[in-house]
C-alpha positions as CSV (number, residue, x, y, z in Angstrom):
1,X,-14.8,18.6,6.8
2,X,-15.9,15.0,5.5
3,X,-12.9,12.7,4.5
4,X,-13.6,9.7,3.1
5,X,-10.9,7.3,1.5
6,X,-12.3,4.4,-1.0
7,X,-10.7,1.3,-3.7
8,X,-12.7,1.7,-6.7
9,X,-13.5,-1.2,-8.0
10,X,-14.9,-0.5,-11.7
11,X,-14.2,3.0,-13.9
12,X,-16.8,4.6,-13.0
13,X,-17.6,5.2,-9.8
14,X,-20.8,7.0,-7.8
15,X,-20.6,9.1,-5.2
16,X,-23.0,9.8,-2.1
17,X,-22.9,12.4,0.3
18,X,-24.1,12.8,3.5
19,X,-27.4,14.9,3.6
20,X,-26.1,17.8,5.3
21,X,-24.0,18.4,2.2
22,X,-27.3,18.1,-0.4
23,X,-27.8,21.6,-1.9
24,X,-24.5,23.0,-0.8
25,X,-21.2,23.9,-2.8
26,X,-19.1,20.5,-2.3
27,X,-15.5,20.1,-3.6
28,X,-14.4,16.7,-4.5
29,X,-10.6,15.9,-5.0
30,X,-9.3,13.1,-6.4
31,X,-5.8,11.7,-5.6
32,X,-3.9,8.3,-5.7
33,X,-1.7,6.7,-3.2
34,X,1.0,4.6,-4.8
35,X,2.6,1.6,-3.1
36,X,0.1,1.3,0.1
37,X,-0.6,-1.9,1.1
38,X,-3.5,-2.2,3.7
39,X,-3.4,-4.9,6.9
40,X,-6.1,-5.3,8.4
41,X,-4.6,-8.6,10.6
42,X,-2.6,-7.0,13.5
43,X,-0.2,-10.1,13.4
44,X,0.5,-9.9,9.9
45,X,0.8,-5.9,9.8
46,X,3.6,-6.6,13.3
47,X,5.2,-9.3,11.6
48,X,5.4,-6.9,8.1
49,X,6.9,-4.6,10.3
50,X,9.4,-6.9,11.7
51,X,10.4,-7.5,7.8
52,X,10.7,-4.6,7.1
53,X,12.9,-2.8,10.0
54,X,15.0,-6.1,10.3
55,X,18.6,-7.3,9.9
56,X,19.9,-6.1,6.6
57,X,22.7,-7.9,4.8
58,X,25.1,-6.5,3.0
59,X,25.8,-7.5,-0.5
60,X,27.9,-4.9,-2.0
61,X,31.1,-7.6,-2.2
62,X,28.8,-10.5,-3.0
63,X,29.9,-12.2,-6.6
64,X,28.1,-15.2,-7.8
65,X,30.2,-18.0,-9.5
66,X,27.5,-20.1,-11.2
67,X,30.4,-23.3,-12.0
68,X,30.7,-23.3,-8.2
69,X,26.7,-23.2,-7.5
70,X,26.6,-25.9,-9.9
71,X,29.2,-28.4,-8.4
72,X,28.1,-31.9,-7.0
């Protein structure tokens, strides 16, 4: 089995397959990933990571008073 994941990058789009495939009965499948971001920087993906599993705070009780945020 080949698998092969691309980013198009115009509409249409050509295909090549490898030449062991030429003159056999090939199935192509198309399918979209939503919401993947790809790092190829090791720092940044860690430090995405680190983002992401952090602290959490909890706002659930949080009320904004905009007179107050707007005192001098």
């Amino acid at each position: 089995m080949y698998h092969q994941t691309v980013i198009p990058i115009q509409s249409n789009f050509v295909v090549h397959f490898p030449a062991e495939f030429v003159g056999k009965e090939v199935e192509i499948v198309f399918g979209l990933k939503e919401n993947v971001i790809e790092v190829e920087n090791q720092n940044v993906k860690n430090a995405l990571d680190r983002i992401k599993n952090g602290r959490k705070i909890d706002l659930t009780d949080f009320k904004f008073d905009r007179e107050e945020a707007n005192e001098r």
